[in-house]
VMD Tcl script that draws the C-alpha trace (Angstrom):
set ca {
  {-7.61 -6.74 -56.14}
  {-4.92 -9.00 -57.66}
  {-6.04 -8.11 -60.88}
  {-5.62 -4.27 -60.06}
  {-2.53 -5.03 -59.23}
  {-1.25 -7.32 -61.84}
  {-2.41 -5.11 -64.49}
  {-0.73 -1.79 -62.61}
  {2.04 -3.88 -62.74}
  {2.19 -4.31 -65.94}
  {1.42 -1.28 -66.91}
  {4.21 0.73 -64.75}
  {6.96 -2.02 -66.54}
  {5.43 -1.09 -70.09}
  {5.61 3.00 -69.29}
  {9.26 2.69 -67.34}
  {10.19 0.67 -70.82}
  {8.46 3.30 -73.09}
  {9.98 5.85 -71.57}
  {13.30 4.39 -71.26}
  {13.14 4.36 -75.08}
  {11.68 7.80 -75.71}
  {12.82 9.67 -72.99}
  {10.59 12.05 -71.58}
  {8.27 14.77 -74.00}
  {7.78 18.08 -73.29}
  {4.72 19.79 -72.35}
  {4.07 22.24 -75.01}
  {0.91 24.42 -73.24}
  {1.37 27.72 -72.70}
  {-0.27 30.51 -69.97}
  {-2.74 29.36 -67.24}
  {-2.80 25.63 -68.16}
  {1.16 25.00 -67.80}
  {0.98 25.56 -64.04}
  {-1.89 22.85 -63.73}
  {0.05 20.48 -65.41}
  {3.16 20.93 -63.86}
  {0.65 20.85 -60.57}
  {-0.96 18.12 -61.28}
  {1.83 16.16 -62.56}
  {4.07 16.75 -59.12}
  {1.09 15.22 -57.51}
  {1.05 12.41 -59.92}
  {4.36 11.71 -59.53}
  {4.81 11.76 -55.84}
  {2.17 9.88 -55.21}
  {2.97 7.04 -57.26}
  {6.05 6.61 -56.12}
  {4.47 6.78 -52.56}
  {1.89 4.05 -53.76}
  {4.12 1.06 -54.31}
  {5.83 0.61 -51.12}
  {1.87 1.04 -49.57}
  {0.54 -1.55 -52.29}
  {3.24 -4.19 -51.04}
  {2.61 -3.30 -47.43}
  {-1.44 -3.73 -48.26}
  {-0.98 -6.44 -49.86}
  {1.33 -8.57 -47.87}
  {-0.76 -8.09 -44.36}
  {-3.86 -9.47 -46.80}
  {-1.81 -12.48 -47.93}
  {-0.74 -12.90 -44.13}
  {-4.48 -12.63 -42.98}
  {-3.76 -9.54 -41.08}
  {-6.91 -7.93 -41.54}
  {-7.17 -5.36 -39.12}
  {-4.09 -4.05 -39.83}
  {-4.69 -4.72 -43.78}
  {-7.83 -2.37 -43.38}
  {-5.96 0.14 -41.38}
  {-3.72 0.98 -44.26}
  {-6.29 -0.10 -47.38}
  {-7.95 2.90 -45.73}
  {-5.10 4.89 -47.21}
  {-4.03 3.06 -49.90}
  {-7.05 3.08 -51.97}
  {-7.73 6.73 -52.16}
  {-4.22 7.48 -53.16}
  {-4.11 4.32 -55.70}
  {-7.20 5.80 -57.43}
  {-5.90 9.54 -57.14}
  {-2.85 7.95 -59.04}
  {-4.88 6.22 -62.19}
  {-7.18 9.03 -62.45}
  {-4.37 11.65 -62.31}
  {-2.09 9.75 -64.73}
  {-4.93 9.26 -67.43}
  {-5.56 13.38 -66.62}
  {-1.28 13.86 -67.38}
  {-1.73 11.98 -70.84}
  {-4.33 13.55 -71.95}
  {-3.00 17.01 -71.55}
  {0.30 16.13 -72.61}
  {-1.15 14.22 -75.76}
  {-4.15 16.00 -76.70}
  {-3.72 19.81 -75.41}
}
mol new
graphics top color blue
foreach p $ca { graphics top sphere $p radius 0.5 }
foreach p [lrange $ca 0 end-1] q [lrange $ca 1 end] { graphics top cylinder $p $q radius 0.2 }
display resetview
């Protein structure tokens, strides 16, 4: 799990820099698929802003050998971590490849 996390770390520091840099690119899709973007890419983005303040939380009552409260939230945290990678790799590949 501290891999997870150290390479999600890395990764959000290498987009935020990337797109610091480049700014943000349109999505160029046109009729039904342009609301599933946009739909999926609220989601996205919602959610991973949602996911780091839960991460820390998880993480920290791990590191503190709080499991039962740990699990509690993992139970939560997981799903939506996931939901997040899958949904991002999903957002690049129709902004990219569509």
């Amino acid at each position: 799990m501290l891999s997870a996390l150290g390479t999600s770390a890395l990764f959000l520091v290498s987009y935020l820099v990337y797109h610091y840099q480049v700014g943000s690119v349109a999505f160029k899709g046109q009729g039904w698929i342009r609301p599933v973007y946009f739909t999926v890419l609220i989601s996205h983005t919602v959610l991973a802003t949602a996911i780091v303040p839960l991460v820390l939380i998880t993480l920290m009552r791990a590191v503190r050998a709080n499991f039962d409260r740990h699990r509690r939230i993992a139970r939560v945290t997981l799903p939506l971590w996931i939901y997040v990678s899958i949904t991002g790799v999903i957002v690049y590949l129709m902004l990219y490849w569509l």
